[in-house]
Gaussian input, Z-matrix of N, CA and C with variables (Angstrom, degrees):
# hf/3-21g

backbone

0 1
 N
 C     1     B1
 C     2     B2     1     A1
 N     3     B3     2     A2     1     D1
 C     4     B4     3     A3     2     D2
 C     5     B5     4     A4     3     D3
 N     6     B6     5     A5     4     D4
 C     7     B7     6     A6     5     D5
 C     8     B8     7     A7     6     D6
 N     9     B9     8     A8     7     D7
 C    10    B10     9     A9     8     D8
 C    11    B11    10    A10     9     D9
 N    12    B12    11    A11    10    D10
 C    13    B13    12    A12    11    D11
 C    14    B14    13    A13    12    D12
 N    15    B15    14    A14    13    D13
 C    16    B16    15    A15    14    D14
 C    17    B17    16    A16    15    D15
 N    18    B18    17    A17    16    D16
 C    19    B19    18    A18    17    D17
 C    20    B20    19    A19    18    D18
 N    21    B21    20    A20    19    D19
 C    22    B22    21    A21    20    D20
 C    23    B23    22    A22    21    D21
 N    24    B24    23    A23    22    D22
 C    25    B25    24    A24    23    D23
 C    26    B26    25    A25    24    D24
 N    27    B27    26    A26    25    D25
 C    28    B28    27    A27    26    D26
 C    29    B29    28    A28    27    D27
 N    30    B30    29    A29    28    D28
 C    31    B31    30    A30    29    D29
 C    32    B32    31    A31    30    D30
 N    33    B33    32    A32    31    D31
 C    34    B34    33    A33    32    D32
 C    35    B35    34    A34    33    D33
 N    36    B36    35    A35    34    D34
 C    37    B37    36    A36    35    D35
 C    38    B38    37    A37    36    D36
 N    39    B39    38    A38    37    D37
 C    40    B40    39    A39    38    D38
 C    41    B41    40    A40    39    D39
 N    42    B42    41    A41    40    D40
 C    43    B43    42    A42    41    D41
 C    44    B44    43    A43    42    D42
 N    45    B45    44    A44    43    D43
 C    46    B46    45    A45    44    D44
 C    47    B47    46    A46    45    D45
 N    48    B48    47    A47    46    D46
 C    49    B49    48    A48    47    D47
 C    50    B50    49    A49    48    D48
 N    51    B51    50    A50    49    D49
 C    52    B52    51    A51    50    D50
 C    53    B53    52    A52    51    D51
 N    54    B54    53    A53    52    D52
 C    55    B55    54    A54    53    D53
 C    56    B56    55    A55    54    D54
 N    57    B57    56    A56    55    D55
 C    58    B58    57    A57    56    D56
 C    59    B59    58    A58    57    D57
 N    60    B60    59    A59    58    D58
 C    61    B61    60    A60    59    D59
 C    62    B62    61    A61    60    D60
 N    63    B63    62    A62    61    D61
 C    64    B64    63    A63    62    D62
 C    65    B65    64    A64    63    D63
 N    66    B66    65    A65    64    D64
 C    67    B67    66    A66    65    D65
 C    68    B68    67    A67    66    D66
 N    69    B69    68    A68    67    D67
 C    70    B70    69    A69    68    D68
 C    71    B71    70    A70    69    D69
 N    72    B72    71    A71    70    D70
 C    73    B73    72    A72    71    D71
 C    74    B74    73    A73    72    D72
 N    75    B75    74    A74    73    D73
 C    76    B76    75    A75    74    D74
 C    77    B77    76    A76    75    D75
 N    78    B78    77    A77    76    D76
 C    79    B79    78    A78    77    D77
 C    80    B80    79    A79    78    D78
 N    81    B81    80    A80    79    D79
 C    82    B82    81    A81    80    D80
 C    83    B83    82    A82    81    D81
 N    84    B84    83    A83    82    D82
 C    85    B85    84    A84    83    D83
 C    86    B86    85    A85    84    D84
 N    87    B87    86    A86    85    D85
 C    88    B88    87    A87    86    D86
 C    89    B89    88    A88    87    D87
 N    90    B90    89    A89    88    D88
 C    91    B91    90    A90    89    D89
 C    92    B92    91    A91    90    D90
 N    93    B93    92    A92    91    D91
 C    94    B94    93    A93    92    D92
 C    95    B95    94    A94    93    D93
 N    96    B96    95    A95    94    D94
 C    97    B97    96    A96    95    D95
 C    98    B98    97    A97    96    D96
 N    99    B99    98    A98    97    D97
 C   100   B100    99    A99    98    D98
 C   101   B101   100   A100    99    D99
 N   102   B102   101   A101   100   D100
 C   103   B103   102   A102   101   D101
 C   104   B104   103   A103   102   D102
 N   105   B105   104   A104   103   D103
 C   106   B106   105   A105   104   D104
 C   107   B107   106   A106   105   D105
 N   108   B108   107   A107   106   D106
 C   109   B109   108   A108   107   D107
 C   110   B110   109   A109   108   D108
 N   111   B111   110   A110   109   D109
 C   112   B112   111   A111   110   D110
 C   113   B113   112   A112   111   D111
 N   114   B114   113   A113   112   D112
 C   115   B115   114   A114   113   D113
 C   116   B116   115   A115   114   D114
 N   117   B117   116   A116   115   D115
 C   118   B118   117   A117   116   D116
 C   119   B119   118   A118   117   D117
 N   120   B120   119   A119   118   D118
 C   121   B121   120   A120   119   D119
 C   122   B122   121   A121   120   D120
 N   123   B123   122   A122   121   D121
 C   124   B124   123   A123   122   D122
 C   125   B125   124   A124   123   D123
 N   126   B126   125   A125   124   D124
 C   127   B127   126   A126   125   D125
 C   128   B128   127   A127   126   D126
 N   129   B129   128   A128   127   D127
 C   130   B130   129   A129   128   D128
 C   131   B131   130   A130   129   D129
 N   132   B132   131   A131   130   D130
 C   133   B133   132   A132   131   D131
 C   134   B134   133   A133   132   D132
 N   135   B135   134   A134   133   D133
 C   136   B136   135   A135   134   D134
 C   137   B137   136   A136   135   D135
 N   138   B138   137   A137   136   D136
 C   139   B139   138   A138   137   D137
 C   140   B140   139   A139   138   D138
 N   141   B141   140   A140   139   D139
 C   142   B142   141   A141   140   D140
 C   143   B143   142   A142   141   D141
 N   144   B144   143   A143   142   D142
 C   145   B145   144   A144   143   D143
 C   146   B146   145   A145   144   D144
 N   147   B147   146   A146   145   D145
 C   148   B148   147   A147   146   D146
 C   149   B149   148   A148   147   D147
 N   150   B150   149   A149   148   D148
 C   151   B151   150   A150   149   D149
 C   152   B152   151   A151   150   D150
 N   153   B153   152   A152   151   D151
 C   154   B154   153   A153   152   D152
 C   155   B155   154   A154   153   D153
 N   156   B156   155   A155   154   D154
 C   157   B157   156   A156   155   D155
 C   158   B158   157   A157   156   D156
 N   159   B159   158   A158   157   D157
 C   160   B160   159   A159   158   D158
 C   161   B161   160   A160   159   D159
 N   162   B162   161   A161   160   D160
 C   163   B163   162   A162   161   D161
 C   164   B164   163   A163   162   D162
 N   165   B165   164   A164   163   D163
 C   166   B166   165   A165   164   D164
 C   167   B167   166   A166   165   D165
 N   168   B168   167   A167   166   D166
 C   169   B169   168   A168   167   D167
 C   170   B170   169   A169   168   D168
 N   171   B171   170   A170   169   D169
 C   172   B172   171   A171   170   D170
 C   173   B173   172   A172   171   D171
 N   174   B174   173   A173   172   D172
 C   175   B175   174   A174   173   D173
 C   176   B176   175   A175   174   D174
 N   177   B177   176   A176   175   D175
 C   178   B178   177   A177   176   D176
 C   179   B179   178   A178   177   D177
 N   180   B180   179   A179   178   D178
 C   181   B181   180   A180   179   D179
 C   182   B182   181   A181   180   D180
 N   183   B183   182   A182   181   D181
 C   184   B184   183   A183   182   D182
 C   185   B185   184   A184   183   D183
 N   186   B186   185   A185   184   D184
 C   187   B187   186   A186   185   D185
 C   188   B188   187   A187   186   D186
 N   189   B189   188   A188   187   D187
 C   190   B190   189   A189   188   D188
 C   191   B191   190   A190   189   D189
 N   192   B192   191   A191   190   D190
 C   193   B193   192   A192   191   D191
 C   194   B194   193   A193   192   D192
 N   195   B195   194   A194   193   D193
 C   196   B196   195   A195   194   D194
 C   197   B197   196   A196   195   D195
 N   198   B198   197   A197   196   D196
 C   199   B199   198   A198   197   D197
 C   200   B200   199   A199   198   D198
 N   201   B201   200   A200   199   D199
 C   202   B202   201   A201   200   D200
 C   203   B203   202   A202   201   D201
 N   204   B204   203   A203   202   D202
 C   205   B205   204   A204   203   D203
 C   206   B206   205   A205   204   D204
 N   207   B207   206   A206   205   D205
 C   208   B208   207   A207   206   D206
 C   209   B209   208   A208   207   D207
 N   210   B210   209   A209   208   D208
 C   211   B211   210   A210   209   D209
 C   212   B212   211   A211   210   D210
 N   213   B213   212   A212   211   D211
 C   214   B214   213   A213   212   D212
 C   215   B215   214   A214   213   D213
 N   216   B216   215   A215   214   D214
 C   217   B217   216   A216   215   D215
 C   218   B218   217   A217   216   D216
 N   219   B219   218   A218   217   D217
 C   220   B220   219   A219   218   D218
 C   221   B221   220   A220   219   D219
 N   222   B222   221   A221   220   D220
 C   223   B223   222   A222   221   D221
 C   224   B224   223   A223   222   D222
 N   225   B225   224   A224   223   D223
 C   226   B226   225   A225   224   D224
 C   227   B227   226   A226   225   D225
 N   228   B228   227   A227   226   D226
 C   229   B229   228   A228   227   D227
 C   230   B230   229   A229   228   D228
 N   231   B231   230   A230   229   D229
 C   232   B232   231   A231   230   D230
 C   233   B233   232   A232   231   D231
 N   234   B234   233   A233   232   D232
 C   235   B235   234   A234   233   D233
 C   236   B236   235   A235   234   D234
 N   237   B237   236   A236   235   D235
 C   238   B238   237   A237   236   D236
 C   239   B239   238   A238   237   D237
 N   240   B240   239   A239   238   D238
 C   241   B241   240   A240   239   D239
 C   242   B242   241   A241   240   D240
 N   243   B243   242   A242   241   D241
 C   244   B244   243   A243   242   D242
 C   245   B245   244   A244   243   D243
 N   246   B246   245   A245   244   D244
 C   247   B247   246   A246   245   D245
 C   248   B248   247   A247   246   D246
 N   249   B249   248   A248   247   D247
 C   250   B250   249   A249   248   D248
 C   251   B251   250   A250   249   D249
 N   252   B252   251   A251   250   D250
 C   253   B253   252   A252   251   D251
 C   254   B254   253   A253   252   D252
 N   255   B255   254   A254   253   D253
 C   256   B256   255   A255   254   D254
 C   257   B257   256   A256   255   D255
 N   258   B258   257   A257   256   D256
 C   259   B259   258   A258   257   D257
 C   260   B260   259   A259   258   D258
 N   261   B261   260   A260   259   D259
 C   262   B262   261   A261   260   D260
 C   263   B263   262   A262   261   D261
 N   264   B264   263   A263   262   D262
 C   265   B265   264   A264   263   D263
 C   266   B266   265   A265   264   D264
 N   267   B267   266   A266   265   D265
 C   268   B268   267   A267   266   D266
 C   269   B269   268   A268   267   D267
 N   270   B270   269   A269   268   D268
 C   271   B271   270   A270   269   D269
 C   272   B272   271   A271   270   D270
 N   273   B273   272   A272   271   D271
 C   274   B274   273   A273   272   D272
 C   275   B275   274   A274   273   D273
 N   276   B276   275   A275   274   D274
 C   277   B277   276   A276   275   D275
 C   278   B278   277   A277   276   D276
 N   279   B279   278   A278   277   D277
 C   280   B280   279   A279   278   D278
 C   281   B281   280   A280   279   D279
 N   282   B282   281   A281   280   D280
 C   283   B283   282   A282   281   D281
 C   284   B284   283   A283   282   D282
 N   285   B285   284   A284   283   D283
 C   286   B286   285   A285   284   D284
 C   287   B287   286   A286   285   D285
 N   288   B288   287   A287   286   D286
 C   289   B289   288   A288   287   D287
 C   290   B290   289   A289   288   D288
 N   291   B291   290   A290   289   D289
 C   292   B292   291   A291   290   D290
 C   293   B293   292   A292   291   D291
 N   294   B294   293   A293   292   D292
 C   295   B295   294   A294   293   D293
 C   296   B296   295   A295   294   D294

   B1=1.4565
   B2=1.5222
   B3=1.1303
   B4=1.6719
   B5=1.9588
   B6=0.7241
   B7=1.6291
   B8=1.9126
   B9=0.9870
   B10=1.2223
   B11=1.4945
   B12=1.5353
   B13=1.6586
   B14=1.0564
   B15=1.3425
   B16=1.3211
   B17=1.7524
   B18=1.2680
   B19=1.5661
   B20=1.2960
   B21=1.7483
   B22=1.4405
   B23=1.4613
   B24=1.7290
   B25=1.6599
   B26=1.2586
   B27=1.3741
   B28=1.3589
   B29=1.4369
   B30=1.2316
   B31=1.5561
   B32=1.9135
   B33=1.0223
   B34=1.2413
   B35=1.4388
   B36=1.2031
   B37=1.4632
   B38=1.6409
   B39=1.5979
   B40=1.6978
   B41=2.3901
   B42=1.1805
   B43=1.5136
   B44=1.4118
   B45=1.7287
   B46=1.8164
   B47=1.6422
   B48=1.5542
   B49=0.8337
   B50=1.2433
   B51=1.4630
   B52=1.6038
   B53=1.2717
   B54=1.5720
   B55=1.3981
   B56=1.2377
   B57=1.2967
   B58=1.7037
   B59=1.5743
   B60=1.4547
   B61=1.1348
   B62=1.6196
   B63=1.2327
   B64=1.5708
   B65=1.5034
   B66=0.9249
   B67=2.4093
   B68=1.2245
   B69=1.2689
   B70=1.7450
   B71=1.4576
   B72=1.2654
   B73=1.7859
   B74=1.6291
   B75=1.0033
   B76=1.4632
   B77=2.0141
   B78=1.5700
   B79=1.2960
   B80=1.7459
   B81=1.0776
   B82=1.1508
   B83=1.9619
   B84=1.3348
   B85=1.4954
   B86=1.1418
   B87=1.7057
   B88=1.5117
   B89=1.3436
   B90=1.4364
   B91=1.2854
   B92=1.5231
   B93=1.2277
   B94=1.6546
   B95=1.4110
   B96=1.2379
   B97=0.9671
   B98=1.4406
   B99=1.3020
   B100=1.4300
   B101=1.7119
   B102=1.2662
   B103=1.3122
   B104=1.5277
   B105=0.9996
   B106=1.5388
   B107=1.6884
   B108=1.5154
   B109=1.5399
   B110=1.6871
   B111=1.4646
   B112=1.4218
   B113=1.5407
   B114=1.2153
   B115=1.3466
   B116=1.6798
   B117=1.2330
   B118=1.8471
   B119=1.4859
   B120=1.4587
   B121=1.6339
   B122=1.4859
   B123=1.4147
   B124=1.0930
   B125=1.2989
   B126=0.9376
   B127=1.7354
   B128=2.1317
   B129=1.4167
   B130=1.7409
   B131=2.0784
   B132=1.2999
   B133=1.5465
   B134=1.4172
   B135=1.4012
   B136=1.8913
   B137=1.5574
   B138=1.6746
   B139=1.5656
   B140=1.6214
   B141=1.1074
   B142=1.5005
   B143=1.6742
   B144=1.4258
   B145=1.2472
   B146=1.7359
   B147=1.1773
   B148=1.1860
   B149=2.1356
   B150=1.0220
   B151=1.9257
   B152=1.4565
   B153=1.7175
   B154=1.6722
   B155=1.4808
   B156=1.3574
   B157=1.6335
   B158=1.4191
   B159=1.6141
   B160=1.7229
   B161=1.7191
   B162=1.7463
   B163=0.9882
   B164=1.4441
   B165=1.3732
   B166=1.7249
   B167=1.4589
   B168=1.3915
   B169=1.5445
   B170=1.5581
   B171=1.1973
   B172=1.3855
   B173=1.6439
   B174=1.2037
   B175=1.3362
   B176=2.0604
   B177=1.0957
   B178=1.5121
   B179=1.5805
   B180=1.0800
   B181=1.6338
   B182=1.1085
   B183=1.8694
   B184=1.6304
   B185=1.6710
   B186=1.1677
   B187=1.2741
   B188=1.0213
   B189=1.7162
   B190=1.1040
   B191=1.6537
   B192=1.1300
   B193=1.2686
   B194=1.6271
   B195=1.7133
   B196=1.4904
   B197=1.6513
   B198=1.6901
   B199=1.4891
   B200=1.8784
   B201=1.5918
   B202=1.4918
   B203=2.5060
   B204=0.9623
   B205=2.0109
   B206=0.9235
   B207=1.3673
   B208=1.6078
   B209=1.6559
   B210=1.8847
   B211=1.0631
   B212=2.0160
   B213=1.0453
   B214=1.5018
   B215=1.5035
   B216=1.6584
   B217=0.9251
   B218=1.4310
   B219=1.4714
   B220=0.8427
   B221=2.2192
   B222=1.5708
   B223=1.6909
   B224=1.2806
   B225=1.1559
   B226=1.7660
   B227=1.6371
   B228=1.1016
   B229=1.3808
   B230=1.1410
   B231=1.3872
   B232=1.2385
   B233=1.8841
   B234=1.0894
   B235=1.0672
   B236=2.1336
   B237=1.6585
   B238=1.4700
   B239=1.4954
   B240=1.6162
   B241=1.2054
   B242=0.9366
   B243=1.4116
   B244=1.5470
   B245=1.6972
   B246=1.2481
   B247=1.7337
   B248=2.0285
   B249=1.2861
   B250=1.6808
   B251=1.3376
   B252=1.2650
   B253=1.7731
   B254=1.4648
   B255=1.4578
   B256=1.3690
   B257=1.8125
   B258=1.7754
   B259=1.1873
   B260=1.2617
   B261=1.3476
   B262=1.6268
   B263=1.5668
   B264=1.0325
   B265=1.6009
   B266=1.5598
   B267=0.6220
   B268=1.3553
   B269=2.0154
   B270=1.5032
   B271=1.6026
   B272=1.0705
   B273=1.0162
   B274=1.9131
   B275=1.3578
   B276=1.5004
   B277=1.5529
   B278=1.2147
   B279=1.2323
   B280=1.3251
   B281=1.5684
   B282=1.4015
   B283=1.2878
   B284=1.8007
   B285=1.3734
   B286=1.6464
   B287=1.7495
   B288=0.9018
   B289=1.9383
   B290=1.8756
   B291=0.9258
   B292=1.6300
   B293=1.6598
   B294=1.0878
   B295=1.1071
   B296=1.9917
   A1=109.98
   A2=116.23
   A3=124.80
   A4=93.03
   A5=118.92
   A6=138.78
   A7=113.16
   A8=117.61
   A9=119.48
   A10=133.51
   A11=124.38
   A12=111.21
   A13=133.84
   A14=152.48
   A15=150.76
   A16=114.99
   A17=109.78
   A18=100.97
   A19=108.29
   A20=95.92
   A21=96.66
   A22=112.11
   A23=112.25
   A24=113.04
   A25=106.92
   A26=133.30
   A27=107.33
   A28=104.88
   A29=125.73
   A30=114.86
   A31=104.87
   A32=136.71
   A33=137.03
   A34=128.16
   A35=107.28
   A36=112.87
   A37=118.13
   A38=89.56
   A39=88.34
   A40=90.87
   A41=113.66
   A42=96.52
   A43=117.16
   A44=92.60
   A45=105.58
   A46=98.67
   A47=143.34
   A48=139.63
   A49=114.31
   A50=111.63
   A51=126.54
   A52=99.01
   A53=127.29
   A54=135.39
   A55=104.34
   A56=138.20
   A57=140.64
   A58=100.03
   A59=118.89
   A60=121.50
   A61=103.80
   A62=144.78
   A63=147.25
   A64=106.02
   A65=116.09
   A66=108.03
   A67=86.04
   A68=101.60
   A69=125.08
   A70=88.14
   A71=123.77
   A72=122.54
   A73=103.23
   A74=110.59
   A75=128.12
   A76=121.92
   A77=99.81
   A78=91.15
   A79=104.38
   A80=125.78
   A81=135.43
   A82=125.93
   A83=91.37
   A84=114.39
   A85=128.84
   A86=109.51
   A87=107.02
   A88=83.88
   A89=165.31
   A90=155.75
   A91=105.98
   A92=130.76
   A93=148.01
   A94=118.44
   A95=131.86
   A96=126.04
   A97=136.85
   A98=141.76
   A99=108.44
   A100=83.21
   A101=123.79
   A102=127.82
   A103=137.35
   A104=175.77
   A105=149.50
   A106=108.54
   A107=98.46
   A108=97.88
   A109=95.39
   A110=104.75
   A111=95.09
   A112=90.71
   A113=132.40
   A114=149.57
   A115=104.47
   A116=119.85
   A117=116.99
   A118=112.09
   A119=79.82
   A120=95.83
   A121=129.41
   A122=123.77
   A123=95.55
   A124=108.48
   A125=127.67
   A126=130.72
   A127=91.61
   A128=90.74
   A129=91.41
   A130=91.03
   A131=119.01
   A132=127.66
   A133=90.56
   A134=106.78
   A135=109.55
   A136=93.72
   A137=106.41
   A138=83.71
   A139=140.47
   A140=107.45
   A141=129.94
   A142=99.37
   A143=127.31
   A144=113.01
   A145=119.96
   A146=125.42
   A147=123.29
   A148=108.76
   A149=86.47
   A150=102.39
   A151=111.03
   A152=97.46
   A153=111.14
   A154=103.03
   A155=117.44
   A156=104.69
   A157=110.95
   A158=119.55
   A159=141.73
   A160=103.40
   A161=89.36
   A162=87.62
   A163=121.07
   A164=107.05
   A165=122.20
   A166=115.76
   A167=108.05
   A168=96.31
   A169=126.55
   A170=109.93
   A171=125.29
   A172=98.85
   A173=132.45
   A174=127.90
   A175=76.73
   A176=128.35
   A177=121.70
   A178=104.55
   A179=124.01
   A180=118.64
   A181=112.44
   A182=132.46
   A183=110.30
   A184=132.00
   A185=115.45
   A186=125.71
   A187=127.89
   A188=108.13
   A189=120.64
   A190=131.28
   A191=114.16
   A192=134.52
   A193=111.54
   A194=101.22
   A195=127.73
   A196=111.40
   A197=111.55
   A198=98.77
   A199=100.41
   A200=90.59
   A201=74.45
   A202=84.68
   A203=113.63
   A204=94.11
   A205=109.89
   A206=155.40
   A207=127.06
   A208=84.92
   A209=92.46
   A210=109.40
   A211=96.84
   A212=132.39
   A213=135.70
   A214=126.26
   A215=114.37
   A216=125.78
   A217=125.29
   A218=123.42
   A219=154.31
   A220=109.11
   A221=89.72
   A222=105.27
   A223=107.75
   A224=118.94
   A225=120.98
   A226=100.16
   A227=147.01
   A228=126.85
   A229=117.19
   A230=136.20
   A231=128.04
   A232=127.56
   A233=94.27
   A234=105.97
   A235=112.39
   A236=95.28
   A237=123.75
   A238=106.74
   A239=102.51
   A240=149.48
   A241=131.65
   A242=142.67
   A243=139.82
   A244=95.47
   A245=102.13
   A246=125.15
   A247=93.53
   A248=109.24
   A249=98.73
   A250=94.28
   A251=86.32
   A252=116.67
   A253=107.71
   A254=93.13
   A255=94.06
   A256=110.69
   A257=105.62
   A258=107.29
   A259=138.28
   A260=124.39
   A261=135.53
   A262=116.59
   A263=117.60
   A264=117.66
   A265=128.85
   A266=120.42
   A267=112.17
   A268=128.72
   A269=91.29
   A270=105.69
   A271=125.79
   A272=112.39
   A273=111.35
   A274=117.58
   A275=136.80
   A276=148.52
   A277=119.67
   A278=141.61
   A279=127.55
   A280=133.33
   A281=161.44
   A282=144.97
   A283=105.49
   A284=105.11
   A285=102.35
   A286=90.20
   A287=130.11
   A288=123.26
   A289=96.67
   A290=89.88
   A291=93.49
   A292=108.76
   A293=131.73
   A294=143.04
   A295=103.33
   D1=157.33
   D2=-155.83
   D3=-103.10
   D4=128.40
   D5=174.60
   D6=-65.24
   D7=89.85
   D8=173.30
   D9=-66.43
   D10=125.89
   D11=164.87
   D12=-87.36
   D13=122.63
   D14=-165.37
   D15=-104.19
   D16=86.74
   D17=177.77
   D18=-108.06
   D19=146.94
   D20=172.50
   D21=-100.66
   D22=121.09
   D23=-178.75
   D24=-87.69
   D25=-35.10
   D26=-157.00
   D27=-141.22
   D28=-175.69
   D29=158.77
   D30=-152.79
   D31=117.01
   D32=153.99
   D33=-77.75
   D34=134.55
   D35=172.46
   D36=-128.95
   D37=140.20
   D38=-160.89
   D39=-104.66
   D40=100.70
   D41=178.75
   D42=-55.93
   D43=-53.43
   D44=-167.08
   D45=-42.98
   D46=-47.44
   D47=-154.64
   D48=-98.85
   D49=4.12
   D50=167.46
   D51=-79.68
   D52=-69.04
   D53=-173.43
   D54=-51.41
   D55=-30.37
   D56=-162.64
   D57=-73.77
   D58=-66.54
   D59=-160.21
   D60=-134.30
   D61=-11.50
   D62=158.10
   D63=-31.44
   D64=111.00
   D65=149.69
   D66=-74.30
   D67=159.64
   D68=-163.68
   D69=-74.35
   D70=146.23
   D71=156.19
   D72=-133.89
   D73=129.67
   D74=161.03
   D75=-40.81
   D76=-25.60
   D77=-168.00
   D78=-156.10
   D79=103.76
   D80=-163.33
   D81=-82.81
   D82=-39.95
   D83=-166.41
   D84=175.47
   D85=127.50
   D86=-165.95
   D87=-107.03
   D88=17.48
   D89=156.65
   D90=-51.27
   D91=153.37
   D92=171.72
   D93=-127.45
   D94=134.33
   D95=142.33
   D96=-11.58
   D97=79.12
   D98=171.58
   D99=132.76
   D100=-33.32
   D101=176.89
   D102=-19.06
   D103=86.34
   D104=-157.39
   D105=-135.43
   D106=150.59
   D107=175.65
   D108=-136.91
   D109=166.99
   D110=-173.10
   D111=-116.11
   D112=153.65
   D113=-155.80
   D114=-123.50
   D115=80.10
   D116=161.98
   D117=-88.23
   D118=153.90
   D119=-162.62
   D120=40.15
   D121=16.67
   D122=175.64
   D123=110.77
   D124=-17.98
   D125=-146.43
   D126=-120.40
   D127=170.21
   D128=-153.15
   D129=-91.63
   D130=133.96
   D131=-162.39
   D132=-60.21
   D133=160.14
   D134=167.57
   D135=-72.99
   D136=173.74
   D137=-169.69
   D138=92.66
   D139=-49.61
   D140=-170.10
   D141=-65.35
   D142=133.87
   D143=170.05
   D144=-81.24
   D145=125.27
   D146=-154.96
   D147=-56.20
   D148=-46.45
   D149=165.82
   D150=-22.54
   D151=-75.99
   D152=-174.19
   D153=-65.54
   D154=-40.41
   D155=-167.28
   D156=-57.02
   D157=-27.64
   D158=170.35
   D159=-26.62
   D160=-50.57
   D161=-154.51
   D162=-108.54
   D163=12.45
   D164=171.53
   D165=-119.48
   D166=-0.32
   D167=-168.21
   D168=-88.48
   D169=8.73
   D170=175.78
   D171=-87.81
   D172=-35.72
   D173=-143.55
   D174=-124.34
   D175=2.02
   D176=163.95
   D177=-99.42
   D178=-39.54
   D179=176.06
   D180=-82.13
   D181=-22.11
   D182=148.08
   D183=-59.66
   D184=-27.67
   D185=164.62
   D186=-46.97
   D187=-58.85
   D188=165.99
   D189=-61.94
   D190=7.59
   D191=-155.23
   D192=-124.42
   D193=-17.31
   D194=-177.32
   D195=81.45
   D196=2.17
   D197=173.43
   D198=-64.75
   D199=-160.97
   D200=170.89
   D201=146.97
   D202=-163.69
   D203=-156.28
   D204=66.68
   D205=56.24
   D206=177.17
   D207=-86.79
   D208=157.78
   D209=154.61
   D210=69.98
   D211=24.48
   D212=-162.02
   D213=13.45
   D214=58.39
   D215=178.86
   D216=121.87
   D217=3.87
   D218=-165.21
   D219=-47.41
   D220=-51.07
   D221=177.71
   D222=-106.02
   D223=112.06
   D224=152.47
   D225=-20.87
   D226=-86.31
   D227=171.69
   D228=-55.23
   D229=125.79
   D230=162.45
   D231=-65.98
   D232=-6.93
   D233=-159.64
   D234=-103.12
   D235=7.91
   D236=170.70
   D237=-104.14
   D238=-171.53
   D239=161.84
   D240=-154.07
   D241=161.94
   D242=156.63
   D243=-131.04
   D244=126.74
   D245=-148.59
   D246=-139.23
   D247=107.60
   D248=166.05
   D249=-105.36
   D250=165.33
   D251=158.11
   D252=-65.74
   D253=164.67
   D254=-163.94
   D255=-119.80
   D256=18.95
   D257=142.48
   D258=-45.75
   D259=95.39
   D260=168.87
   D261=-37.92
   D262=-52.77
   D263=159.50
   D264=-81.54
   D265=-44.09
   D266=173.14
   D267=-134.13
   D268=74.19
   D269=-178.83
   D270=-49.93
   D271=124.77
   D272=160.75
   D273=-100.06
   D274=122.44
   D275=135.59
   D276=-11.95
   D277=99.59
   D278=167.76
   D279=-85.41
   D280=34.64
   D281=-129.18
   D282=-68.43
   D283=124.40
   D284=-161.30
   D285=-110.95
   D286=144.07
   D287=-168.07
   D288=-148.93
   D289=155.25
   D290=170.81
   D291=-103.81
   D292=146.55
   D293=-141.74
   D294=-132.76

């Protein structure tokens, strides 16, 4: 199985839509910018926030698997993704690559 990288590029935050519908929380996200975990076999990195992994891990165990085209052409590498979390307020970017 092919060894995956998991970086985190970006993060958006939406306020207006924090104040709209958010309950206040004290603590949002320990993800960073710039972050990376490496992904063997397939299986979710220590580390990994369980949320985002929700939401990449179908398209990390094809990778790992050597599929890889999603969407027929979708990534200048075929052999990526760009996968967010599926936090409504405050998203993170993932670039997921095979390694």
């Amino acid at each position: 199985m092919n060894k995956i990288r998991i970086t985190a590029i970006r993060q958006t935050v939406y306020p207006d839509l924090m104040a709209q519908y958010e309950n206040p929380i004290e603590h949002g996200c320990d993800v960073k910018v710039g972050q990376q975990w490496i992904c063997v076999d397939g299986k979710c990195p220590d580390g990994m926030c369980p949320s985002a992994w929700s939401s990449m891990r179908e398209f990390v165990e094809s990778l790992a698997k050597g599929e890889g085209n999603f969407y027929d052409g979708w990534m200048k590498n075929p052999m990526s993704a760009m996968i967010s979390c599926n936090d409504g307020f405050r998203p993170f970017s993932f670039y997921i690559e095979v390694i």
